[in-house]
PASEBA-1860 file (N, C-alpha, C; in nm, 3 decimals):
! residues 79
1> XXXXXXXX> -1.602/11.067/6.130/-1.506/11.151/6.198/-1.370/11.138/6.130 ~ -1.288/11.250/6.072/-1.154/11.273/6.044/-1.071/11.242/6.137 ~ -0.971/11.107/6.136/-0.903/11.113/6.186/-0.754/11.141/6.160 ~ -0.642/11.135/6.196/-0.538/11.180/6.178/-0.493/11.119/6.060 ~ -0.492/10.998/6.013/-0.393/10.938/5.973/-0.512/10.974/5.835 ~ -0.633/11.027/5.820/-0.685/11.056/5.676/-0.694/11.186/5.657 ~ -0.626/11.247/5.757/-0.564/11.417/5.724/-0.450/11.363/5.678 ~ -0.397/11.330/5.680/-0.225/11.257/5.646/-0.233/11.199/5.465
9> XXXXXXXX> -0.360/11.126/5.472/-0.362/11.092/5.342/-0.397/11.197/5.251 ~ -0.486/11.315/5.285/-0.516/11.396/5.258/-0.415/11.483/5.186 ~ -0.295/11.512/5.321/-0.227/11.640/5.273/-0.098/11.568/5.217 ~ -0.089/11.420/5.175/0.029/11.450/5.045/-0.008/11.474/4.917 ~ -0.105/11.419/4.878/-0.144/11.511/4.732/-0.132/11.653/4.710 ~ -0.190/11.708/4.871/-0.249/11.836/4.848/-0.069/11.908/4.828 ~ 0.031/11.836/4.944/0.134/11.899/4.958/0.212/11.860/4.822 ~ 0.215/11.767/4.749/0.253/11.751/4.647/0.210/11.833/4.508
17> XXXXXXXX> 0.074/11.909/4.510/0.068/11.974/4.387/0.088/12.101/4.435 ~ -0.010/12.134/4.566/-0.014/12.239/4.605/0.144/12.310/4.624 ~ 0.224/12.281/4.718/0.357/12.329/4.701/0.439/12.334/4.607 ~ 0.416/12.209/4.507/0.495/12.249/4.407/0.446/12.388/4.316 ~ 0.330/12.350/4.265/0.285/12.487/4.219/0.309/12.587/4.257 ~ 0.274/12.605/4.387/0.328/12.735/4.443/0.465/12.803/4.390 ~ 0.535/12.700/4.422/0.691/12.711/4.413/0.743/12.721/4.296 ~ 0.684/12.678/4.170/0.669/12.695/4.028/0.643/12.783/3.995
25> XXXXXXXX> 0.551/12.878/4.039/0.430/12.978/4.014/0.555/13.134/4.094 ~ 0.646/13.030/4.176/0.745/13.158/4.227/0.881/13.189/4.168 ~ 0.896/13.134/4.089/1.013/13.117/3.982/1.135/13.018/4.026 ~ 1.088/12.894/4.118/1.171/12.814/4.170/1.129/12.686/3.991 ~ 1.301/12.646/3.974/1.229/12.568/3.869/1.175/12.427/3.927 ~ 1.107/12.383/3.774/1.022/12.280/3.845/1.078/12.112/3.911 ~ 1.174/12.136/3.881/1.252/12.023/3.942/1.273/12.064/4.052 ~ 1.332/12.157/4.130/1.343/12.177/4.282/1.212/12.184/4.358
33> XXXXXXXX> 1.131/12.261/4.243/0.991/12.292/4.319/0.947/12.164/4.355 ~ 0.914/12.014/4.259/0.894/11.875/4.295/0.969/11.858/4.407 ~ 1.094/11.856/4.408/1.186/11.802/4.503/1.156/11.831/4.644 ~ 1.122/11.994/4.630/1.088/12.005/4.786/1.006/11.988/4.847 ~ 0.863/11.950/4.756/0.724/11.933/4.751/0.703/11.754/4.795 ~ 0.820/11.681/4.701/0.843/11.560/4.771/0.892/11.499/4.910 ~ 1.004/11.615/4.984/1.068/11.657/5.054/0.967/11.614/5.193 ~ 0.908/11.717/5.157/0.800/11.796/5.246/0.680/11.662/5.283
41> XXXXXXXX> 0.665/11.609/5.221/0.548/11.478/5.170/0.603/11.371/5.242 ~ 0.752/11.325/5.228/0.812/11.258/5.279/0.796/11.254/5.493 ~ 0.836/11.368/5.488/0.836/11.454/5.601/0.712/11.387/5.699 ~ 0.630/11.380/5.637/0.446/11.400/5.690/0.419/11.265/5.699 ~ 0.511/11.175/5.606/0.461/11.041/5.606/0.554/10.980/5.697 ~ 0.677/11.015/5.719/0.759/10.960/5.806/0.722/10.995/5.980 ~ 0.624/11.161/6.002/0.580/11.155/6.121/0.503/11.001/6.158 ~ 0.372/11.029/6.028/0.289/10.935/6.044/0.343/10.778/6.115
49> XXXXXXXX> 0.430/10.749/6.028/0.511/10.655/6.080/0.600/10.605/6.188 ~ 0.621/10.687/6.216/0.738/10.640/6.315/0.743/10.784/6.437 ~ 0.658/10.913/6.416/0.638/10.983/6.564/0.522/10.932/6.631 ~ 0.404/10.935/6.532/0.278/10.936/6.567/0.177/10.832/6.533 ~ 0.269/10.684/6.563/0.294/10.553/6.532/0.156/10.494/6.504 ~ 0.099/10.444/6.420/-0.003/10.373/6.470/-0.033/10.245/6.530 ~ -0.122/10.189/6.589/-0.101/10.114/6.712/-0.184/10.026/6.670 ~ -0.141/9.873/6.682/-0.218/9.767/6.597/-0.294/9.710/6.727
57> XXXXXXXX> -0.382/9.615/6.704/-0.426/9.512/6.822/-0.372/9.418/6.906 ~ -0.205/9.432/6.822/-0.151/9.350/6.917/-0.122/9.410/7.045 ~ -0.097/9.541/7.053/-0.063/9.684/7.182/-0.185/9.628/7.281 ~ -0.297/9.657/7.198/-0.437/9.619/7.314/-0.481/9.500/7.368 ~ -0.404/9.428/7.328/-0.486/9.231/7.340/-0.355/9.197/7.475 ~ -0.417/9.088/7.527/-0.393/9.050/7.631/-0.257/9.011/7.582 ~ -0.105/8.960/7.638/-0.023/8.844/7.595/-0.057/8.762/7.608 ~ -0.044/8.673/7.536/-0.070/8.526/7.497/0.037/8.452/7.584
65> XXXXXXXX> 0.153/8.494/7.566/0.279/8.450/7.670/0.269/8.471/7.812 ~ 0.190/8.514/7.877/0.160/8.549/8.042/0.209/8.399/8.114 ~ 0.236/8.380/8.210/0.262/8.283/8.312/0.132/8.220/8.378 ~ 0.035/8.321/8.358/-0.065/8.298/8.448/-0.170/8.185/8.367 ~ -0.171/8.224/8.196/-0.208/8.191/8.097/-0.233/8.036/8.082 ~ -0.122/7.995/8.095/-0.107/7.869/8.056/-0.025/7.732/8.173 ~ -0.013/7.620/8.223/0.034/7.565/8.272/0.191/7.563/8.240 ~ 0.269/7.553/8.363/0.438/7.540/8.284/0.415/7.358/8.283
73> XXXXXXX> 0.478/7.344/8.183/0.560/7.235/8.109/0.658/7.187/8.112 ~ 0.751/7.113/8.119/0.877/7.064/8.109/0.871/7.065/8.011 ~ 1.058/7.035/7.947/1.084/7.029/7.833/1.059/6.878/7.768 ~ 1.016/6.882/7.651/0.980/6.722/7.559/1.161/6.631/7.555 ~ 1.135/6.505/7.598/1.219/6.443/7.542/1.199/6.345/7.416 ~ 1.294/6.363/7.352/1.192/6.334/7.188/1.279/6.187/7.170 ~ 1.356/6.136/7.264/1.399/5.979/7.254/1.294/5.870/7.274
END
């Protein structure tokens, strides 16, 4: 199953040749055409990142720090 984040890997190559070409192929020169093609790439990887976050195991796992977890302790006296 395709998931998001390997449509993502997917479409910066694609957005990286594919747009630039385009944009080359339209009489934009090829330095802007890269630029915006990078632009654009940037764009898709920064959703990935930071809108449409991905979510590690630490989100799903219990805290380890809970109260309930562990006995309280006093503090060590180290004299």
């Amino acid at each position: 199953m395709t998931g998001y984040y390997d449509l993502v890997l997917g479409l910066i190559p694609l957005t990286l040749l594919g747009l630039s070409g385009s944009l080359s192929m339209a009489g934009v020169t090829i330095t802007s055409a890269v630029t915006v093609a990078a632009t654009v790439g940037l764009l898709i990887v920064g959703h990935a990142l930071f809108v449409n976050a991905p979510v590690g195991q630490e989100a799903t796992a219990p805290a380890a720090d809970d109260a309930s977890a562990s006995p309280q302790v006093g503090p060590v006296n180290a004299d």
